[in-house]
KEVEXPA-399694 format. One record per residue (C-alpha): residue number from 0; residue in one letter; y, z, x. Coordinates in Angstrom, 2 decimals, padded with zeros to 5 digits. Example, Ala and Ser with C-alpha at 12.3 -4.5 7.8 and 13.67 -1.06 7.14 Angstrom:
2
<num 0 | residuo a | yy -004.50 | zz 007.80 | xx 012.30>
<num 1 | residuo s | yy -001.06 | zz 007.14 | xx 013.67>
REM end
This chain:
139
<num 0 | residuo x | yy 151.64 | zz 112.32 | xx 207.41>
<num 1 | residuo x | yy 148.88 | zz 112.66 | xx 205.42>
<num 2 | residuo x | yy 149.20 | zz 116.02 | xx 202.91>
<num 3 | residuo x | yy 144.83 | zz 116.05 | xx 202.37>
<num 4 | residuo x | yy 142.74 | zz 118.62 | xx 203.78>
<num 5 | residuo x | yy 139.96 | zz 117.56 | xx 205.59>
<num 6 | residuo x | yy 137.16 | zz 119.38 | xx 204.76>
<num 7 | residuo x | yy 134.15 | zz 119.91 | xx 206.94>
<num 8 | residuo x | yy 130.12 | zz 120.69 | xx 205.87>
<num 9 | residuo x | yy 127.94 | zz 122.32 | xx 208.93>
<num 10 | residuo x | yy 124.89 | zz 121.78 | xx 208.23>
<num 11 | residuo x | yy 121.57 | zz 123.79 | xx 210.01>
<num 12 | residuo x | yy 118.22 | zz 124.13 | xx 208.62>
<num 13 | residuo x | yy 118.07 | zz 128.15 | xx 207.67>
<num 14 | residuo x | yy 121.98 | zz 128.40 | xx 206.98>
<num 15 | residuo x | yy 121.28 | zz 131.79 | xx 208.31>
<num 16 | residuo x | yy 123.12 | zz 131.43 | xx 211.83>
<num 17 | residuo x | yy 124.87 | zz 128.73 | xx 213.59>
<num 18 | residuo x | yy 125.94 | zz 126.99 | xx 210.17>
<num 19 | residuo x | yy 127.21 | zz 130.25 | xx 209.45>
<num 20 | residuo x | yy 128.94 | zz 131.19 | xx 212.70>
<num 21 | residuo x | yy 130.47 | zz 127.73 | xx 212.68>
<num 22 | residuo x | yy 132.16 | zz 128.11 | xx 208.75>
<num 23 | residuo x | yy 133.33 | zz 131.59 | xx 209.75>
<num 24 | residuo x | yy 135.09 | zz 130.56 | xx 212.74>
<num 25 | residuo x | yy 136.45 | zz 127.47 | xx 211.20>
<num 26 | residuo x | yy 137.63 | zz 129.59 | xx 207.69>
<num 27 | residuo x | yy 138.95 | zz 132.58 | xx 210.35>
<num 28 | residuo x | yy 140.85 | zz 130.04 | xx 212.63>
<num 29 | residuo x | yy 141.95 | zz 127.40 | xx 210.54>
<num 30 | residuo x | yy 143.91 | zz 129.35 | xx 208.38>
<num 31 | residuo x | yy 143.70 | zz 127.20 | xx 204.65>
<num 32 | residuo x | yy 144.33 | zz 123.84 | xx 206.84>
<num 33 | residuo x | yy 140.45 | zz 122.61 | xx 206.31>
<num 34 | residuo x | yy 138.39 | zz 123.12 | xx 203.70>
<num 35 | residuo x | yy 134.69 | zz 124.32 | xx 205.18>
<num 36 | residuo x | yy 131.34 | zz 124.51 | xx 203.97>
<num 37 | residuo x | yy 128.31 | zz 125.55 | xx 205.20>
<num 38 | residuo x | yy 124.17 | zz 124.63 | xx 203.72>
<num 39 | residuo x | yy 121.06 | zz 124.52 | xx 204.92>
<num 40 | residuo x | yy 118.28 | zz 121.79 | xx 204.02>
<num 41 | residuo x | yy 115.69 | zz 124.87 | xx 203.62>
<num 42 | residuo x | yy 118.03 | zz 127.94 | xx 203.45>
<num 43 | residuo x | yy 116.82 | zz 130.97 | xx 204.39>
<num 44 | residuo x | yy 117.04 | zz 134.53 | xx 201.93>
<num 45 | residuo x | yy 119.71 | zz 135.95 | xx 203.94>
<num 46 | residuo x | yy 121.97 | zz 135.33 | xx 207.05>
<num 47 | residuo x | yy 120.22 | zz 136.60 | xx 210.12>
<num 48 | residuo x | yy 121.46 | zz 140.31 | xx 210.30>
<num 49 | residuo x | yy 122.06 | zz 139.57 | xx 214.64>
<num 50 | residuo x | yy 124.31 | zz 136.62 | xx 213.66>
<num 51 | residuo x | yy 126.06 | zz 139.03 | xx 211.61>
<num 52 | residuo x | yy 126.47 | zz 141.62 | xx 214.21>
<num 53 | residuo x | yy 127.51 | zz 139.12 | xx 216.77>
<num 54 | residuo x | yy 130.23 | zz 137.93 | xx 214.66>
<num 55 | residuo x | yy 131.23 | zz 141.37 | xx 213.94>
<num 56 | residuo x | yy 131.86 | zz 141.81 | xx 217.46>
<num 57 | residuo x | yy 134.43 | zz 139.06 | xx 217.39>
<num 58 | residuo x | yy 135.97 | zz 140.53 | xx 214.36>
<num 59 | residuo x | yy 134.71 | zz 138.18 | xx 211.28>
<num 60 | residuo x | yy 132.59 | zz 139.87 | xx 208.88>
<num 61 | residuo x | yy 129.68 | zz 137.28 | xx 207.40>
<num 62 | residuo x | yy 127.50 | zz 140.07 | xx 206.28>
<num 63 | residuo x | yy 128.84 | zz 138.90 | xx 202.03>
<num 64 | residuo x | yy 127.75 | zz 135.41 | xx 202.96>
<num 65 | residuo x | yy 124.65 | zz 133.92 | xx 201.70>
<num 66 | residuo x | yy 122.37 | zz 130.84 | xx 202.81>
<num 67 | residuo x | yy 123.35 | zz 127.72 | xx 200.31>
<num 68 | residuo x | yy 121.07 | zz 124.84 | xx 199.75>
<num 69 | residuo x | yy 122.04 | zz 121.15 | xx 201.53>
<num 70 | residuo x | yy 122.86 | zz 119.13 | xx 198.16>
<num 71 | residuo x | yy 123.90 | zz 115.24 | xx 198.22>
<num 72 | residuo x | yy 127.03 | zz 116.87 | xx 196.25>
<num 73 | residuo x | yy 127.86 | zz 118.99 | xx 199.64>
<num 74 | residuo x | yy 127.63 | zz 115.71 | xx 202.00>
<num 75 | residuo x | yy 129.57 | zz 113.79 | xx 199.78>
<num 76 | residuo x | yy 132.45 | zz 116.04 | xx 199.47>
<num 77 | residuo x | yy 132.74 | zz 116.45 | xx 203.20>
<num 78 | residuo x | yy 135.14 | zz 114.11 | xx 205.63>
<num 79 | residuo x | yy 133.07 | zz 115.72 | xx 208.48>
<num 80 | residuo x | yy 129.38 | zz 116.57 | xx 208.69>
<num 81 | residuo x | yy 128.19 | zz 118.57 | xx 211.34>
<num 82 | residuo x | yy 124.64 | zz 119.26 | xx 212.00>
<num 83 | residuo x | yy 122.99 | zz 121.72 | xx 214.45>
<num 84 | residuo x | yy 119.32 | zz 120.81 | xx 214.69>
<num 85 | residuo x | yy 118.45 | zz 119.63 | xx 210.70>
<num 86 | residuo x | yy 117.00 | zz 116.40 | xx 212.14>
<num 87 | residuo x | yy 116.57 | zz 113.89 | xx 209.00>
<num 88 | residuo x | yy 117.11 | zz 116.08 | xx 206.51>
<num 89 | residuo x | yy 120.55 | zz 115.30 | xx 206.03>
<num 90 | residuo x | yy 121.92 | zz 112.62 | xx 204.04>
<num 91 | residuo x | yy 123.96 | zz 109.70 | xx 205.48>
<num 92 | residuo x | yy 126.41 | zz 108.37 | xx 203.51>
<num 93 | residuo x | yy 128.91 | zz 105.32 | xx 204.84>
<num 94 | residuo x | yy 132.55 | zz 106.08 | xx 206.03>
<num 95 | residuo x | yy 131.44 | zz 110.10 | xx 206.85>
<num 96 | residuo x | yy 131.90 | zz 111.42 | xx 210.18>
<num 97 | residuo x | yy 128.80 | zz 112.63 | xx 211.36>
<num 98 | residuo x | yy 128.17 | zz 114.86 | xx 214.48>
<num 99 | residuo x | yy 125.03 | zz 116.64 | xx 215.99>
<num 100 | residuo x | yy 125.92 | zz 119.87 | xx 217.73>
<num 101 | residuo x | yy 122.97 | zz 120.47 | xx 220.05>
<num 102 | residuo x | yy 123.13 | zz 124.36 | xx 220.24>
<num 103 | residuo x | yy 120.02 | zz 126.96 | xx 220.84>
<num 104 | residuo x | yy 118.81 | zz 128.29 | xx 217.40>
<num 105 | residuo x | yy 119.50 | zz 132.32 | xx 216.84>
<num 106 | residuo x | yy 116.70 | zz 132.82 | xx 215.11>
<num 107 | residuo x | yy 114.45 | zz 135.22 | xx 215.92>
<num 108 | residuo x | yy 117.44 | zz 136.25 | xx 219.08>
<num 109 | residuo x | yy 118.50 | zz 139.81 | xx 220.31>
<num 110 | residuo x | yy 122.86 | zz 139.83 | xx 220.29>
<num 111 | residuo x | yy 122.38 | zz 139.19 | xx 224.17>
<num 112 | residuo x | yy 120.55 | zz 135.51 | xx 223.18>
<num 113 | residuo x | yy 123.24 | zz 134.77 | xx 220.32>
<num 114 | residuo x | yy 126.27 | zz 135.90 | xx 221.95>
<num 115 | residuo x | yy 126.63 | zz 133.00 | xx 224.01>
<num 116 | residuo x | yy 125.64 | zz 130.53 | xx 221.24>
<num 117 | residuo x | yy 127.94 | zz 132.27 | xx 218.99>
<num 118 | residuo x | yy 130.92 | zz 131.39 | xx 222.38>
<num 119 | residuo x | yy 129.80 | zz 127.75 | xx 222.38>
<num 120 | residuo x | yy 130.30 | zz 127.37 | xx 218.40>
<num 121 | residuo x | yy 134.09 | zz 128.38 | xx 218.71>
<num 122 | residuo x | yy 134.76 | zz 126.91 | xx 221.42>
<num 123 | residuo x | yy 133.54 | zz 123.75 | xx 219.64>
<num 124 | residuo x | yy 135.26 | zz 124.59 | xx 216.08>
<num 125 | residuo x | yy 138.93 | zz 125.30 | xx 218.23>
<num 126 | residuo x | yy 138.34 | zz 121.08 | xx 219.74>
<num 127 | residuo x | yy 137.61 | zz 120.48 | xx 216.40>
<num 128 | residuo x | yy 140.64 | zz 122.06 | xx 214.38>
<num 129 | residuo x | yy 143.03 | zz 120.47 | xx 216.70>
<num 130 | residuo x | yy 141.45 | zz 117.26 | xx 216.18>
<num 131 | residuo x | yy 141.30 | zz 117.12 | xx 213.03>
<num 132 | residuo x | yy 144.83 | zz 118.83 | xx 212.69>
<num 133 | residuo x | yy 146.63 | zz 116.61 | xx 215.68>
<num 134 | residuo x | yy 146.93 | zz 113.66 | xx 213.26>
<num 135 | residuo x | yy 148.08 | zz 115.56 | xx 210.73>
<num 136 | residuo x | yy 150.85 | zz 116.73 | xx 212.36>
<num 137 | residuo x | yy 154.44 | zz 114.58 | xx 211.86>
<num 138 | residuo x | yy 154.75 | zz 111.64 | xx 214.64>
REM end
């Protein structure tokens, strides 16, 4: 059994909304078992205020959270990369896991447009906390 937490980067090109939505739901549901992250590769100035309010309706407040910048550091440190529509402008490194989540971009959404983004991106992070938590878990 191994006694590491994985820890996980999502990576989107604002950081302002499914980046953020993802970390949030990952922080709120994991509990401490995965360390998460969250950057953009040309963060916005703030996270988009309907993101905020559709996570608020779920009960996670991101409205203290701010858009961080994609750094080499960030990819390095992560067992899991997860990008949602950055293209090329993350950085591949050997022995990473790397998946693309294609989701619809909130930007520039009303709550009725994000909501069901915002559904997809936990339904997503639950598959991915109990796989990354199944093998964790004494034999």
């Amino acid at each position: 059994m191994s006694t590491q937490v994985p820890s996980v980067l999502f990576v989107c090109v604002h950081n302002a909304g499914r980046s953020q939505m993802a970390a949030a739901f990952l922080t709120h549901l994991a509990e401490g078992a995965i360390e998460v992250r969250s950057a953009g590769s040309a963060p916005a100035d703030e996270v988009n205020p309907a993101v905020v309010e559709a996570m608020k309706e779920v009960g996670i407040d991101i409205s203290a959270e701010i858009p961080k910048v994609l750094t080499t550091e960030a990819v390095q440190a992560g067992d899991v990369v997860i990008t949602m529509g950055c293209g090329d402008a993350c950085p591949i490194f050997p022995g990473k896991r790397y998946e693309d989540w294609q989701l619809a971009d909130p930007a520039g959404q009303g709550l009725t447009a994000i909501r069901p983004i915002r559904d997809e991106i936990e339904t997503r992070v639950r598959a991915l906390i109990s796989d990354l938590t199944a093998d964790r878990d004494p034999a």
